[in-house]
N, C-alpha and C positions, 0 to 999 in steps of 0.2 A: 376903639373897642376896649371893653374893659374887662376885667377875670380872668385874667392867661391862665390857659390850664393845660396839659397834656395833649397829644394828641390821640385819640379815640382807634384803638387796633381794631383791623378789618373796615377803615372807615375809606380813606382816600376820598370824599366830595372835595375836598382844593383843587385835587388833582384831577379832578372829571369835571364838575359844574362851570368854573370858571376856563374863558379864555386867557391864553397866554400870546401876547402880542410881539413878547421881545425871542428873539433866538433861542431857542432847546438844543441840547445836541442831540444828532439825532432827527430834530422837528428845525430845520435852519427859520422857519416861514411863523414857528410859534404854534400856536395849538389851537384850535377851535372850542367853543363852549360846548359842553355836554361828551367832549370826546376823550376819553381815558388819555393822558403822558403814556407816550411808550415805557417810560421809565417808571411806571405803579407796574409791581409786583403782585403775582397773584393772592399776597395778604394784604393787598391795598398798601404796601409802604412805599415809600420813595428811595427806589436804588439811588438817588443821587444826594439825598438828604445832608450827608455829611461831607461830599467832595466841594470841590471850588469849581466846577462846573455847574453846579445848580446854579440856576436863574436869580436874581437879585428881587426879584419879584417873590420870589417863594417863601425866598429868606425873610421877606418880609411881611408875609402873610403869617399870622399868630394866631394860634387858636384857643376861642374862646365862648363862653358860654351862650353870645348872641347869635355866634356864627356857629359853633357845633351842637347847642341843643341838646337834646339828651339821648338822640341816636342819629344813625348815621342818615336815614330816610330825612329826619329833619335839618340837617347839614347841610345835605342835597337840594332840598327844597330852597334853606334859605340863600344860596347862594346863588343857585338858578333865578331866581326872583330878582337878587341883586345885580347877578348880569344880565338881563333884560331890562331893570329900570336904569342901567348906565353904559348902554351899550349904544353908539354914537353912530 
C-alpha cells in the first residue's frame, strides 16, 4: 500500500471489518470479521494503540488512501471486500 497518512478519528474499520487470527487480550481465540475489538473505544480508537500488548498484526496494518478512502463508510467497505476475497 502506498500514501501513509493518518488515521481518520471516529473511524475504527481495522478494527471492525477485518479478522484478527492471532491472540487479543482479552479475545485469547482473536476476533471475527465484521465484529468491533473489545478494545475500540466509543470514538472508534484503539485503547491498546500505544501498549506492547497490541497485536503485531495491528502494528502492522498502516493506513492509507487505498484502504481508508475518504470516509469511514468506504474504509469499511473496502476492507470487508478484502476479507472476503482472502478469507480461506
Amino acid at each position: 500500500m502506498i500514501d501513509s497518512l493518518q488515521c481518520r478519528k471516529n473511524c475504527g474499520a481495522c478494527c471492525i471489518a477485518p479478522s484478527i487470527s492471532s491472540a487479543i487480550p482479552g479475545m485469547p481465540k482473536g476476533k471475527p470479521a465484521g465484529i468491533a475489538c473489545i478494545h475500540l473505544d466509543n470514538n472508534y480508537q484503539c485503547k491498546l494503540f500505544l501498549h506492547l500488548s497490541r497485536p503485531t498484526v495491528c502494528g502492522r496494518l498502516k493506513p492509507c488512501i487505498e484502504m481508508c478512502g475518504n470516509s469511514r463508510s468506504q474504509a469499511l467497505n473496502y476492507l470487508t471486500q478484502l476479507e472476503q476475497l482472502t478469507k480461506g
